[in-house]
MARMI-733618 format. One record per residue: x negated, y negated, z negated of N, C-alpha, C in turn; chain. Coordinates in Angstrom, 2 decimals. Each point is the difference from the previous one (the first is absolute). Example, Ala and Ser with C-alpha at 12.3 -4.5 7.8 and 13.67 -1.06 7.14 Angstrom:
BEGIN
{{-13.19 5.69 -7.80} {0.89 -1.19 0.00} {-0.90 -1.20 0.00} 'A'};
{{0.35 -1.05 0.72} {-0.82 -1.19 -0.06} {0.77 -1.09 -0.73} 'A'};
END
This chain:
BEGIN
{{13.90 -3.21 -25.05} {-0.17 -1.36 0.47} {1.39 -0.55 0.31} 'A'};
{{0.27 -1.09 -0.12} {1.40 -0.97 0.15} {0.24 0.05 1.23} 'A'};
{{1.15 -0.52 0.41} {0.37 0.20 1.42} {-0.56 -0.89 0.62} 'A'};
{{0.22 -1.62 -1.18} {-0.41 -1.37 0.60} {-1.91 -0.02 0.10} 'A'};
{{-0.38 0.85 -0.53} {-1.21 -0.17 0.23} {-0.22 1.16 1.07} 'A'};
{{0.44 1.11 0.34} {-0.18 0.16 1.75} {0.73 -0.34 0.76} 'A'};
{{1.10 -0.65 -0.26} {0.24 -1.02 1.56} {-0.92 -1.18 0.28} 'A'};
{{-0.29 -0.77 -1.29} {-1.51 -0.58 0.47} {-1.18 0.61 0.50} 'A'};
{{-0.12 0.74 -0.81} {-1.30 0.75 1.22} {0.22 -0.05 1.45} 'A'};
{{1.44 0.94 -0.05} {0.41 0.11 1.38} {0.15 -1.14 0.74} 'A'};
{{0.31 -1.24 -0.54} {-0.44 -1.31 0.86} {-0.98 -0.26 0.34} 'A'};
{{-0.85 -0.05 -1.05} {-1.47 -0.19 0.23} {-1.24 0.38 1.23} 'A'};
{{0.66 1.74 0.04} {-0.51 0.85 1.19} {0.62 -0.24 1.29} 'A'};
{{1.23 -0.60 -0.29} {0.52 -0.98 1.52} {-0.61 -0.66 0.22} 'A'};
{{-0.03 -1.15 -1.16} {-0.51 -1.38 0.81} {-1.31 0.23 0.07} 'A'};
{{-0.98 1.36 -0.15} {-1.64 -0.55 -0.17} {0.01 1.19 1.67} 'A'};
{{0.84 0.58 0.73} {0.53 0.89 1.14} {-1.06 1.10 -0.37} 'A'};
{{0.77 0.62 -1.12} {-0.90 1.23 -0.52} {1.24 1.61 0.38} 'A'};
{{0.45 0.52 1.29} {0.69 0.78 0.20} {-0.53 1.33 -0.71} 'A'};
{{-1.26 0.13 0.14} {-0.04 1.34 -0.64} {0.18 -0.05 -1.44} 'A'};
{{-0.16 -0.61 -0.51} {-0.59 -0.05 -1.46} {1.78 0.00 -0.45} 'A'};
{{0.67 -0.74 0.84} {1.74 -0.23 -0.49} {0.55 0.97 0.18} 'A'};
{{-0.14 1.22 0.65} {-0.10 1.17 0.61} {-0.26 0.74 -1.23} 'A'};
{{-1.31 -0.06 -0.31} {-0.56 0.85 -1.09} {1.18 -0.32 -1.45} 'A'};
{{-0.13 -1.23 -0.30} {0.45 -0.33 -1.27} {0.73 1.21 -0.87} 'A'};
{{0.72 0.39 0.72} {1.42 0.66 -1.06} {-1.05 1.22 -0.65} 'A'};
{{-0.67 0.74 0.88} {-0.39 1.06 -0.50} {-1.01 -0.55 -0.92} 'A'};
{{-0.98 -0.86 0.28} {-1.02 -0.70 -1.30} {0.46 -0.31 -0.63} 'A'};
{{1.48 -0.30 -0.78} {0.92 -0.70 -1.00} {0.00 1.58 -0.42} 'A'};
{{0.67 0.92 0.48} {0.31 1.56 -0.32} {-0.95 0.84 -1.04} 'A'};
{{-1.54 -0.61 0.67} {-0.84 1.31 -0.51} {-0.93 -0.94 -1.14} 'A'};
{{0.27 -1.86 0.05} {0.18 -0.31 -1.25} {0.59 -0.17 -1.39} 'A'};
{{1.39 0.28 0.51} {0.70 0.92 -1.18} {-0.22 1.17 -0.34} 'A'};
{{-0.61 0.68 0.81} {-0.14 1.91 0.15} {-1.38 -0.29 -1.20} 'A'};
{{-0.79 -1.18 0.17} {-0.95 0.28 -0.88} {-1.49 0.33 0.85} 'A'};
{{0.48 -0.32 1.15} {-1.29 1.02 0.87} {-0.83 -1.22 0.63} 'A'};
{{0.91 -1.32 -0.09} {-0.88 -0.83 0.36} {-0.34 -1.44 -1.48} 'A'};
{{-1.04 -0.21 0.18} {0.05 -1.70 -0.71} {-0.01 -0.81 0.63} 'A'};
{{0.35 -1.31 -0.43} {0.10 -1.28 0.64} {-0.79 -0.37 1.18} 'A'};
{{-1.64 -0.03 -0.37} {-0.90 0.53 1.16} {0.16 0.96 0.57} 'A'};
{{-0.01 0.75 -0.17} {0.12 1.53 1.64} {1.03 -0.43 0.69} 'A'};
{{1.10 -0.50 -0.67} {1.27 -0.68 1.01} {-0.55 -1.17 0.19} 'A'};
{{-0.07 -1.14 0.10} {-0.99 -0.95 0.82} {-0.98 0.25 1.13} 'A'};
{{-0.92 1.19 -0.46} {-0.67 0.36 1.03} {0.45 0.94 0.80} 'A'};
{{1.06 0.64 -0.15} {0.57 1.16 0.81} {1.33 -0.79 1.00} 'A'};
{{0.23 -1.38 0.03} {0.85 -0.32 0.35} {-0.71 -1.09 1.14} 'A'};
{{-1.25 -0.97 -0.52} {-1.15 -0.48 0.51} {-0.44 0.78 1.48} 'A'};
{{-0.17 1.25 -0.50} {-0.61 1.35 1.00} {0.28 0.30 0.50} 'A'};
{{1.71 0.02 0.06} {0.85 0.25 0.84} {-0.26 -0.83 1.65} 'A'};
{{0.00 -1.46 -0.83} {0.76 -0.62 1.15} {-1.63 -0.25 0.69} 'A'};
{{-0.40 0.00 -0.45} {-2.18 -0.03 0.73} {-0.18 1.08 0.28} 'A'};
{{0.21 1.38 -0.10} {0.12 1.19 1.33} {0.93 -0.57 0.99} 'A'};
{{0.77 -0.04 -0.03} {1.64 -0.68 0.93} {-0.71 -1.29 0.68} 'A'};
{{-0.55 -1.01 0.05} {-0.27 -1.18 0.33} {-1.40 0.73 0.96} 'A'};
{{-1.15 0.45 -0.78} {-1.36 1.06 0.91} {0.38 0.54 0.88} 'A'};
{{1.16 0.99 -0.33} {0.03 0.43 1.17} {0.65 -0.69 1.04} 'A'};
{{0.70 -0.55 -0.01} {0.90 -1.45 1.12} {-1.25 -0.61 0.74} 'A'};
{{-0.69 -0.34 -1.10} {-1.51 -0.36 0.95} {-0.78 0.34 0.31} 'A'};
{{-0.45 1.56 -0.32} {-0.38 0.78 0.99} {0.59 0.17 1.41} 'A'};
{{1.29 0.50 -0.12} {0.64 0.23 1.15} {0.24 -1.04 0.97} 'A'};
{{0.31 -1.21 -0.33} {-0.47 -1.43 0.75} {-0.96 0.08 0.36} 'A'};
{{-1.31 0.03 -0.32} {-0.94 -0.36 0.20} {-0.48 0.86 1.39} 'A'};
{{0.24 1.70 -0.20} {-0.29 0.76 0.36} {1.06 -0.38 1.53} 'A'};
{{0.95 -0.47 0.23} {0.63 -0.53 0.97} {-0.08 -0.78 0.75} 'A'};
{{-0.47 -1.00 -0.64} {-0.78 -1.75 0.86} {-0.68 0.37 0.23} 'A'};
{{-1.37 0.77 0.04} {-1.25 0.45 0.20} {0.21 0.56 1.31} 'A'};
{{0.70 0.80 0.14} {0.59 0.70 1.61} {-1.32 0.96 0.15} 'A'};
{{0.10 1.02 -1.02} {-0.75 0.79 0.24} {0.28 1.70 0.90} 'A'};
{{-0.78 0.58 0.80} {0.43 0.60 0.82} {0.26 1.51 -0.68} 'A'};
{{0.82 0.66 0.42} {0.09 1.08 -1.09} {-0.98 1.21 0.66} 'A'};
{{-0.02 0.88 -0.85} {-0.89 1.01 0.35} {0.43 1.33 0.54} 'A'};
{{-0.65 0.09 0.93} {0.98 1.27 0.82} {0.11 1.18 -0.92} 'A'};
{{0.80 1.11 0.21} {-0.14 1.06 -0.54} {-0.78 0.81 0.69} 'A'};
{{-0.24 1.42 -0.35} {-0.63 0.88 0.74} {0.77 0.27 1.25} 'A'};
{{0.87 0.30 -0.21} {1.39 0.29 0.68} {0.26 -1.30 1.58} 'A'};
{{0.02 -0.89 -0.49} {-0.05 -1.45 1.04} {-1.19 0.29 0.76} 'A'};
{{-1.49 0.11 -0.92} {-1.21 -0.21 0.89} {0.00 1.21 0.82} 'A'};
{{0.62 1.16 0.38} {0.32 0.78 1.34} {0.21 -0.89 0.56} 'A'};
{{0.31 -1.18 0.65} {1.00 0.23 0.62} {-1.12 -1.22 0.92} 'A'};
{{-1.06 -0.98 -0.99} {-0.78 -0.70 1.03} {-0.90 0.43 0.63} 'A'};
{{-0.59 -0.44 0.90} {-0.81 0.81 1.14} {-1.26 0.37 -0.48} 'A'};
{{-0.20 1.03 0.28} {-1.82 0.87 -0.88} {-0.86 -0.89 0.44} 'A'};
{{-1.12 -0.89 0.10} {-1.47 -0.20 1.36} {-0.79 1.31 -0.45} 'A'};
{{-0.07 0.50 1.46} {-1.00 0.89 0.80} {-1.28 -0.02 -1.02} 'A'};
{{-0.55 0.74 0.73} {-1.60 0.00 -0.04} {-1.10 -0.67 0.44} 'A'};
{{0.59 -0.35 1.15} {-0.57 -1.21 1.06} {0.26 -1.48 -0.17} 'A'};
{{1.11 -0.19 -1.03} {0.50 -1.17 -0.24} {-1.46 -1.00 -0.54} 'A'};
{{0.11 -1.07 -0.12} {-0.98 -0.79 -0.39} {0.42 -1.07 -0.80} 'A'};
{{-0.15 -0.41 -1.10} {0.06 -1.18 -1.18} {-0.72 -1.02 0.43} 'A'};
{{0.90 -1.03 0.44} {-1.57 -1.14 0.57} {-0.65 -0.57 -1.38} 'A'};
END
């Protein structure tokens, strides 16, 4: 592939704020010369990239705003107080 046609790409994945996928590039250019990829598998392997990378960002956001409480370990739950036998659940 020409140089001028991956420095356009490489613009392209700027201006569309595709970090992983600009990330990925060199090696999907590599293993389409190697023969190991076609035009599609590099499209979609570069696509895939950056939509695992973006999922998980919003998983982990999500999973953050939510303010969810974490879960003790075995190890932690020693340490809160047993109720008895006598205790009562209203």
């Amino acid at each position: 592939m020409s140089a001028e046609t991956t420095e356009q790409i490489r613009r392209h994945l700027v201006g569309l704020k595709m970090p992983r996928a600009l990330e990925a590039l060199q090696t999907t250019l590599s293993r389409i010369e190697q023969g190991e990829f076609s035009a599609l598998q590099a499209i979609e392997s570069l696509l895939g990239e950056e939509y695992s990378t973006r999922e998980s960002r919003r998983i982990k956001m999500a999973l953050q705003t939510a303010r969810l409480t974490t879960v003790n370990s075995a190890r932690e739950s020693m340490f809160w107080p047993r109720l008895g036998s006598d205790a009562r659940c209203a």
